[in-house]
C-alpha positions as YAML, in Angstrom:
chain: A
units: angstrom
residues:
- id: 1
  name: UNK
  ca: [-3.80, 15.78, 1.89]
- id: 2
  name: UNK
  ca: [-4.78, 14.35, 5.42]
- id: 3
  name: UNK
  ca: [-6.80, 11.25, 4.25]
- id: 4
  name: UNK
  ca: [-5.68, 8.43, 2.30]
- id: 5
  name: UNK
  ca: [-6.14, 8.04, -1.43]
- id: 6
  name: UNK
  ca: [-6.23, 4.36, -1.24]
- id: 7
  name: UNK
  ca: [-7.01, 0.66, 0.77]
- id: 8
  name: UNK
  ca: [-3.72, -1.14, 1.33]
- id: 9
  name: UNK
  ca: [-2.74, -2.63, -1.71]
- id: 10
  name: UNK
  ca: [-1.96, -1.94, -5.02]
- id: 11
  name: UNK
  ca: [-5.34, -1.66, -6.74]
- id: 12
  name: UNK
  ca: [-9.61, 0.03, -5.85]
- id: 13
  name: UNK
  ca: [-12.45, 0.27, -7.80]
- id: 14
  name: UNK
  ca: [-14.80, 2.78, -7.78]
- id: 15
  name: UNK
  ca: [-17.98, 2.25, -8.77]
- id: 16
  name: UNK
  ca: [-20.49, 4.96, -10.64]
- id: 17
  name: UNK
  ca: [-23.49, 3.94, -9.41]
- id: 18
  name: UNK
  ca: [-26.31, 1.80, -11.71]
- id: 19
  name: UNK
  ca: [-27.28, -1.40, -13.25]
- id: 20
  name: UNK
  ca: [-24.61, -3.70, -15.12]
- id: 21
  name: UNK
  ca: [-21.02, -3.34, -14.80]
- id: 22
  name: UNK
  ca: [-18.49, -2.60, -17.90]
- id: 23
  name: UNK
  ca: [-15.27, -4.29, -17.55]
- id: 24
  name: UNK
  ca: [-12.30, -2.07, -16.18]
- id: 25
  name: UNK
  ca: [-9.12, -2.66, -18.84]
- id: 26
  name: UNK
  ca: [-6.22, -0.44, -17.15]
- id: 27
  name: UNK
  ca: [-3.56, -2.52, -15.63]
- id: 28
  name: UNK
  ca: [-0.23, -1.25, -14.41]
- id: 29
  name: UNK
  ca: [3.04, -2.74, -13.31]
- id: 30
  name: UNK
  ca: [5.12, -4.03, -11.33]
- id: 31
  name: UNK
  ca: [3.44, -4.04, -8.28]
- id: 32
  name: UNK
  ca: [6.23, -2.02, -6.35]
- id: 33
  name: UNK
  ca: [9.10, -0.02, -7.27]
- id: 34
  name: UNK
  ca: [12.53, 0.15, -4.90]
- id: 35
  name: UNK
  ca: [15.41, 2.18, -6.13]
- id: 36
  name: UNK
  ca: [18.21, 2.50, -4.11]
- id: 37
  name: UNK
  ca: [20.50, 5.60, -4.13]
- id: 38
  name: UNK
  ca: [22.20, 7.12, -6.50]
- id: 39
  name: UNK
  ca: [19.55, 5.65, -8.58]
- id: 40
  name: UNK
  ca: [16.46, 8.58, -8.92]
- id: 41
  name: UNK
  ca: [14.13, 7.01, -11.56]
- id: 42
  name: UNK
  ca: [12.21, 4.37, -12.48]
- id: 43
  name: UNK
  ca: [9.62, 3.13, -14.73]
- id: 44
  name: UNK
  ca: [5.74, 1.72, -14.25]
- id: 45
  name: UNK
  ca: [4.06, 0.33, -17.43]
- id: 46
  name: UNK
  ca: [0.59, 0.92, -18.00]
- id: 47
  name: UNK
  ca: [-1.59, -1.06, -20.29]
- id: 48
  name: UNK
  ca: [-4.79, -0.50, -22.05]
- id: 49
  name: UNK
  ca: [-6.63, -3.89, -22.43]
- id: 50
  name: UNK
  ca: [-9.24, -2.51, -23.79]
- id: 51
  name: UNK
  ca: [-10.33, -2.01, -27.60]
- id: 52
  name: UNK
  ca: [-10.81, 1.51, -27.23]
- id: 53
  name: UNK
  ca: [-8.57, 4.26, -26.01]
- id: 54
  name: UNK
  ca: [-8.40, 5.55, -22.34]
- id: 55
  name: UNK
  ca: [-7.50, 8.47, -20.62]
- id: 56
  name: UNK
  ca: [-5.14, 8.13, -17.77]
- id: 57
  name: UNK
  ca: [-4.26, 10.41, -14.86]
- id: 58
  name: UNK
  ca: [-1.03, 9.83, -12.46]
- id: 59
  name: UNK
  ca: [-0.06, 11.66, -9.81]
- id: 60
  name: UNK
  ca: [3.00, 10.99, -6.64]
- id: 61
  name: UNK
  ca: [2.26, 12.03, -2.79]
- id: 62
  name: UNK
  ca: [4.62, 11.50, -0.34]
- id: 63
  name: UNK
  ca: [3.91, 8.43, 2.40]
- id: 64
  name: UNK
  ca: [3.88, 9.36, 5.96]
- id: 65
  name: UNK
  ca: [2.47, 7.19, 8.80]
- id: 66
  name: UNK
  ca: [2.39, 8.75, 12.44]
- id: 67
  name: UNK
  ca: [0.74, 7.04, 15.37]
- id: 68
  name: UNK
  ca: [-0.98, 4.18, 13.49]
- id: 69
  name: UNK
  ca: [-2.50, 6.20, 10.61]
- id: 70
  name: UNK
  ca: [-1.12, 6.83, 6.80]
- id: 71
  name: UNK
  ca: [-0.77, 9.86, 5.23]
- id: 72
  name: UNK
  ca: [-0.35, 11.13, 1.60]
- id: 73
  name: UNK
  ca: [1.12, 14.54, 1.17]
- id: 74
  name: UNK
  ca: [1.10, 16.10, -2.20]
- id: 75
  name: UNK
  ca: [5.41, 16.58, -2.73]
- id: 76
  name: UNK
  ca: [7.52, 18.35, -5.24]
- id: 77
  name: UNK
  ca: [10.60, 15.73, -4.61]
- id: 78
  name: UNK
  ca: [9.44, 13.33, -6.87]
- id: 79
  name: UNK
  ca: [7.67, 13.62, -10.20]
- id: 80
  name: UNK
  ca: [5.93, 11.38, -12.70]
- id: 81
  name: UNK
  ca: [6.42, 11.92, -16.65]
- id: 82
  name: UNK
  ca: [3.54, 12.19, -18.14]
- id: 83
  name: UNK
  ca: [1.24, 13.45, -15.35]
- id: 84
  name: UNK
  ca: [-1.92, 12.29, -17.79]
- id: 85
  name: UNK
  ca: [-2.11, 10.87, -21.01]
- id: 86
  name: UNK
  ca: [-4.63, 8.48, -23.39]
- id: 87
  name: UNK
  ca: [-3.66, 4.64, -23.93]
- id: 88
  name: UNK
  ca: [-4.00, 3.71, -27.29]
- id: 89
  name: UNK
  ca: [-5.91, 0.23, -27.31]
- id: 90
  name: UNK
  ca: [-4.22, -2.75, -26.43]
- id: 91
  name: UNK
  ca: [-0.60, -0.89, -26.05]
- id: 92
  name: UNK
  ca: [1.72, -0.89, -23.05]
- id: 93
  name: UNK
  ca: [3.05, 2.56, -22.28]
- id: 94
  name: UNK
  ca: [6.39, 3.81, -20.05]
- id: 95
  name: UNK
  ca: [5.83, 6.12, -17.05]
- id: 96
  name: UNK
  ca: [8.47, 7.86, -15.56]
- id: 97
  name: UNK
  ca: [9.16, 8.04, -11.81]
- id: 98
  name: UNK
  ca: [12.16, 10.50, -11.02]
- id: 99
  name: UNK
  ca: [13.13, 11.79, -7.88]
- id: 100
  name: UNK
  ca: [14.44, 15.65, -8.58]
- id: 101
  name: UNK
  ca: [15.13, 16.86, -5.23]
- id: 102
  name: UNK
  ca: [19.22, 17.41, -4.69]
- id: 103
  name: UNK
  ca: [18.57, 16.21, -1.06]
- id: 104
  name: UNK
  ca: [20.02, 12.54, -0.75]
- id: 105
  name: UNK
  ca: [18.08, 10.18, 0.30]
- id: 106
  name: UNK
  ca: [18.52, 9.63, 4.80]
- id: 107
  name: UNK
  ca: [17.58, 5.95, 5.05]
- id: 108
  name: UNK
  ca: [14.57, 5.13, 3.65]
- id: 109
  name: UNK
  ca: [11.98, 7.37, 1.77]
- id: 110
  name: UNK
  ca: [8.46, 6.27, 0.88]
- id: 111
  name: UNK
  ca: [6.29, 7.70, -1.91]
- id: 112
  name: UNK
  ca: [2.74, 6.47, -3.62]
- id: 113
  name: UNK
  ca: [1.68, 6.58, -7.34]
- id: 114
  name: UNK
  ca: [-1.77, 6.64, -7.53]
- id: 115
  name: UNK
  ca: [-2.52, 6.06, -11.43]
- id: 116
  name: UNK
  ca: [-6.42, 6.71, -12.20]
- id: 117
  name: UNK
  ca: [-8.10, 5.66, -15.07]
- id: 118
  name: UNK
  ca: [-10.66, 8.68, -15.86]
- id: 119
  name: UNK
  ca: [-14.18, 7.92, -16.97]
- id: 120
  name: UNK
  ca: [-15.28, 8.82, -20.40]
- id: 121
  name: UNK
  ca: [-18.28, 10.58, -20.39]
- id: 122
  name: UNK
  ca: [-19.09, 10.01, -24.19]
- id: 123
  name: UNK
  ca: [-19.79, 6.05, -23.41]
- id: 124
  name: UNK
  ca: [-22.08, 6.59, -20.18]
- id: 125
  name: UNK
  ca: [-25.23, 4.91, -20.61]
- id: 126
  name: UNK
  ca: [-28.34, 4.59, -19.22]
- id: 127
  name: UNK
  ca: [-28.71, 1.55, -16.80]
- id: 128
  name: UNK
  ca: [-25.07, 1.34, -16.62]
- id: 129
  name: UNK
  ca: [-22.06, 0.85, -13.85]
- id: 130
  name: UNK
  ca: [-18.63, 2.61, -15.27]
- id: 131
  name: UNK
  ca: [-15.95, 0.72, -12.94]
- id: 132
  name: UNK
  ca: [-12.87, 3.24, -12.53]
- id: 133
  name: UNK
  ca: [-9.89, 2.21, -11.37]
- id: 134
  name: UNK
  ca: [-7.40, 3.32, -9.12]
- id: 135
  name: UNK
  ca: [-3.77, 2.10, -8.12]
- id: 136
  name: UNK
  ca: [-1.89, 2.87, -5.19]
- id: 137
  name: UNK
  ca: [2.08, 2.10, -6.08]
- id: 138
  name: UNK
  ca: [4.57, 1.82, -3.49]
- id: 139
  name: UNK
  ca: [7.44, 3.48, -4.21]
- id: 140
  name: UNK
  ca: [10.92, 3.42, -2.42]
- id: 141
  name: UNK
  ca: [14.12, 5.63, -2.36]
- id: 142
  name: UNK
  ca: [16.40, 3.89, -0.36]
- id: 143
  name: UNK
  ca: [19.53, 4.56, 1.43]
- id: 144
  name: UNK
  ca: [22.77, 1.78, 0.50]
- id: 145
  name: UNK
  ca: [23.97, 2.54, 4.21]
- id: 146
  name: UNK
  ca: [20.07, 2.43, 5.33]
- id: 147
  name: UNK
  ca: [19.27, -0.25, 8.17]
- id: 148
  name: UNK
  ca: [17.02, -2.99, 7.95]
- id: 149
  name: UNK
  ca: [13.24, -2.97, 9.57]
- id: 150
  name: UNK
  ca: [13.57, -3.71, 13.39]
- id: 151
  name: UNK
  ca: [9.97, -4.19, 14.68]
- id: 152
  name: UNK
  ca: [8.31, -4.20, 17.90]
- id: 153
  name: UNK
  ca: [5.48, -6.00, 18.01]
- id: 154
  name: UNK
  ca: [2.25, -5.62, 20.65]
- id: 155
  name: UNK
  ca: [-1.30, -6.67, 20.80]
- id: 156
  name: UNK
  ca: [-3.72, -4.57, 22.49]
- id: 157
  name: UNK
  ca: [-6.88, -5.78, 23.93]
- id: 158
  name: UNK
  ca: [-9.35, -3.01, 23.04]
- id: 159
  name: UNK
  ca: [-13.25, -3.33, 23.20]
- id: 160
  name: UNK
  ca: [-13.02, -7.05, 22.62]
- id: 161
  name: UNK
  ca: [-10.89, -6.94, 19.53]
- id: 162
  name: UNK
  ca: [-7.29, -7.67, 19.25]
- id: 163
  name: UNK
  ca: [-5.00, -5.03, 17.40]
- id: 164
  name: UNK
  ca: [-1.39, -5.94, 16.51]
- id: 165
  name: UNK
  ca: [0.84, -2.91, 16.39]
- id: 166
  name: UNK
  ca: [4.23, -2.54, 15.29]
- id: 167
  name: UNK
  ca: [6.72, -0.09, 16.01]
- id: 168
  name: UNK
  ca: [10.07, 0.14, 13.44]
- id: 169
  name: UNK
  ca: [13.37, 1.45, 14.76]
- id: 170
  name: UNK
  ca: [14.71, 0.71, 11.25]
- id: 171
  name: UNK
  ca: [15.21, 2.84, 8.36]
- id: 172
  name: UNK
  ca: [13.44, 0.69, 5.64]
- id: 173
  name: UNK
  ca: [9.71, -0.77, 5.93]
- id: 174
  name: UNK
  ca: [8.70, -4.13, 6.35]
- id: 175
  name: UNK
  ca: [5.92, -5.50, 4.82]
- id: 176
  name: UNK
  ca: [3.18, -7.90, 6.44]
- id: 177
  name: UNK
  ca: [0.76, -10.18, 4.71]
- id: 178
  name: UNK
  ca: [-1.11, -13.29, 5.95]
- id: 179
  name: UNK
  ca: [-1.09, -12.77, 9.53]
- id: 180
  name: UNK
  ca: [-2.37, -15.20, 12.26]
- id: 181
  name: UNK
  ca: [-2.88, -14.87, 15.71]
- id: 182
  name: UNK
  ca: [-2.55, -18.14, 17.97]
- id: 183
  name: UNK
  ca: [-2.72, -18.23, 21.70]
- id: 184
  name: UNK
  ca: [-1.96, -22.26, 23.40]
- id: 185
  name: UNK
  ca: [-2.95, -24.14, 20.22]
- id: 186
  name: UNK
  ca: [-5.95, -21.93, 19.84]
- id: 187
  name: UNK
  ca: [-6.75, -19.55, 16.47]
- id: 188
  name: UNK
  ca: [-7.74, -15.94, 18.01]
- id: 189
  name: UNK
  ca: [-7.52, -14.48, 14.75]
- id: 190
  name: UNK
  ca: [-5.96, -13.84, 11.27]
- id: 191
  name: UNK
  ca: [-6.20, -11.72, 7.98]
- id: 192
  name: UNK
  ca: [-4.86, -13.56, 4.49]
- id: 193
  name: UNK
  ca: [-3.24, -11.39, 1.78]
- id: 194
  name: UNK
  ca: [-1.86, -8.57, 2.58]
- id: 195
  name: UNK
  ca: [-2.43, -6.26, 5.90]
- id: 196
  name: UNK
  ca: [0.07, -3.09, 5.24]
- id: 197
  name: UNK
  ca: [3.09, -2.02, 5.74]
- id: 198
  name: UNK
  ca: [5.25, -0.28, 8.52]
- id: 199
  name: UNK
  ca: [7.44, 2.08, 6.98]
- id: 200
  name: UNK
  ca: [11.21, 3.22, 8.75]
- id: 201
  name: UNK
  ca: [10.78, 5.02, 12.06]
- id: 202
  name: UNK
  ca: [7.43, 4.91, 12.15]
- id: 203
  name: UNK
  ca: [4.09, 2.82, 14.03]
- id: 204
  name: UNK
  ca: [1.33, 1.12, 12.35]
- id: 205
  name: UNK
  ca: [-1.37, -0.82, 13.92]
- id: 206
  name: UNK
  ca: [-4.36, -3.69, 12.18]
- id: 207
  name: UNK
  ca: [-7.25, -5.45, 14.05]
- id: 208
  name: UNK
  ca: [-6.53, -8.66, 13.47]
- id: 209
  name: UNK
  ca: [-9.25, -10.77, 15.41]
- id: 210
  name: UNK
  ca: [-11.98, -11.10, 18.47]
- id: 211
  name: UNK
  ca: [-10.33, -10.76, 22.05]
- id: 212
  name: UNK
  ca: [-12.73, -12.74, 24.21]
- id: 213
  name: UNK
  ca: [-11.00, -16.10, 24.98]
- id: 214
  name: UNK
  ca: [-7.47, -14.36, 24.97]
- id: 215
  name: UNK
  ca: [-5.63, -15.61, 28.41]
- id: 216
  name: UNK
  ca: [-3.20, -13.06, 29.89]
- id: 217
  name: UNK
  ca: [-0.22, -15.07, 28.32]
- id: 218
  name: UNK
  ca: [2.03, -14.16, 25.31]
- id: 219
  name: UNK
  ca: [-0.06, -14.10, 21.68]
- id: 220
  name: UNK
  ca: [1.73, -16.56, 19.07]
- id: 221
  name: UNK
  ca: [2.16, -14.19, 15.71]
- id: 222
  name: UNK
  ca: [2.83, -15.89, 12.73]
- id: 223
  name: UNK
  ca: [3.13, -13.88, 9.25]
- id: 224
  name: UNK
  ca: [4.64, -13.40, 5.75]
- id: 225
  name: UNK
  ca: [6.63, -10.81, 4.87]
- id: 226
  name: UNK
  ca: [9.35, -9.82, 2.14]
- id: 227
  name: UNK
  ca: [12.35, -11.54, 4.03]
- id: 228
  name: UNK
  ca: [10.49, -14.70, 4.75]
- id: 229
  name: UNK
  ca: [8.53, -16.20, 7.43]
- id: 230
  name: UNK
  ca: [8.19, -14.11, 10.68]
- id: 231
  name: UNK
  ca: [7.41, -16.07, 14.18]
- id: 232
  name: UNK
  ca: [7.33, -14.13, 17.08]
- id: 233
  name: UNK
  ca: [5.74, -14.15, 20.80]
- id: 234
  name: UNK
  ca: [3.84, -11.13, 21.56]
- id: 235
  name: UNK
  ca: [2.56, -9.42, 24.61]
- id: 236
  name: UNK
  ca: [-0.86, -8.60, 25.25]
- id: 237
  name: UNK
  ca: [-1.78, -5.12, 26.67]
- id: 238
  name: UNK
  ca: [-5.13, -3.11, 27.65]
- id: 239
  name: UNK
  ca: [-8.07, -4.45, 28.74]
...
């Protein structure tokens, strides 16, 4: 599978197309999961707020990103237990990540569990929206020995946007959220929440902002990530 199954971050909605919306009521935690070896499982909760049952599909692809674009690739390494199942109303329920693969884990590997809530087709209506959800989990297999992210950071000047791009030398990701661009006192651009990830040994890259008034002098980039505040002066490339 060549295209991503999700927008960064851990939750979509798609939309069935019509009139007035019913409420989604599938939620799923935590937000992340990081297990670090010789640990191989872990466990997402899923809970039905609804007053009705729901039917539930998950499924694990591995996470790839080369040359500034993700990837999910269907994988056998790591399963999830059950694969589908119905929510009884207003119940939590246990899904089981596992990694099964005798391999051990080299440094950092990354995996996504997309959990769908499926529509029911007995409760369409006429003059209705159905909102279905989908969540994209991040999920880690880490490496004690594995080294931290190490990121290069670049903007490039490209048809009068800026793009920031990162490039890891680390094993592990590092993860980016809140990002603002600042050049001599002046805002050239930001995006609040979060903007992605960079996984180990790979390159990602985000538009951030407009390019116009950028000077050819270094780009100020402040951001959030899971270590903390990250300040750095960045180089501006392209045209």
């Amino acid at each position: 599978m060549r295209t991503m199954l999700y927008g960064i971050g851990a939750m979509g909605l798609l939309m069935l197309f019509s009139g007035i919306a019913q409420a989604a009521s599938l939620r799923v935690s935590p937000t992340n999961l990081e297990l670090i070896a010789p640990g191989s499982a872990g466990v997402l909760t899923l809970t039905n707020e609804a007053k009705r049952p729901i039917n539930v599909q998950i499924r694990v692809f591995r996470w790839t990103q080369a040359n500034g674009v993700e990837q999910l690739e269907p994988t056998n390494d790591v399963v999830v237990s059950p694969p589908s199942t119905s929510l009884p109303a207003n119940k939590d329920y246990a899904v089981r990540v596992l990694r099964v693969t005798k391999k051990p884990v080299a440094g950092e590997e990354s995996y996504r569990v997309i959990v769908d809530e499926l529509p029911d087709p007995s409760r369409k209506r006429a003059g209705t929206v159905t909102l279905v959800v989908r969540y994209s989990i991040p999920v880690f297999f880490k490496d004690q020995d594995a080294s931290p992210p190490k990121v290069a950071w670049g903007i490039v000047k490209s048809k009068g946007s800026l793009v920031l791009t990162a490039r890891n030398a680390g094993d592990t990701r590092l993860r980016l959220a809140d990002v603002q661009l600042t050049q001599q006192g002046r805002v050239l651009g930001g995006r609040k929440g979060l903007v992605g990830y960079v996984l180990g040994g790979a390159s990602m890259q985000w538009p951030i902002g407009a390019g116009k008034s950028v000077s050819s002098g270094a780009v100020g980039l402040k951001a959030q990530s899971e270590f903390g505040p990250l300040n750095a002066d960045v180089a501006i490339s392209g045209r």
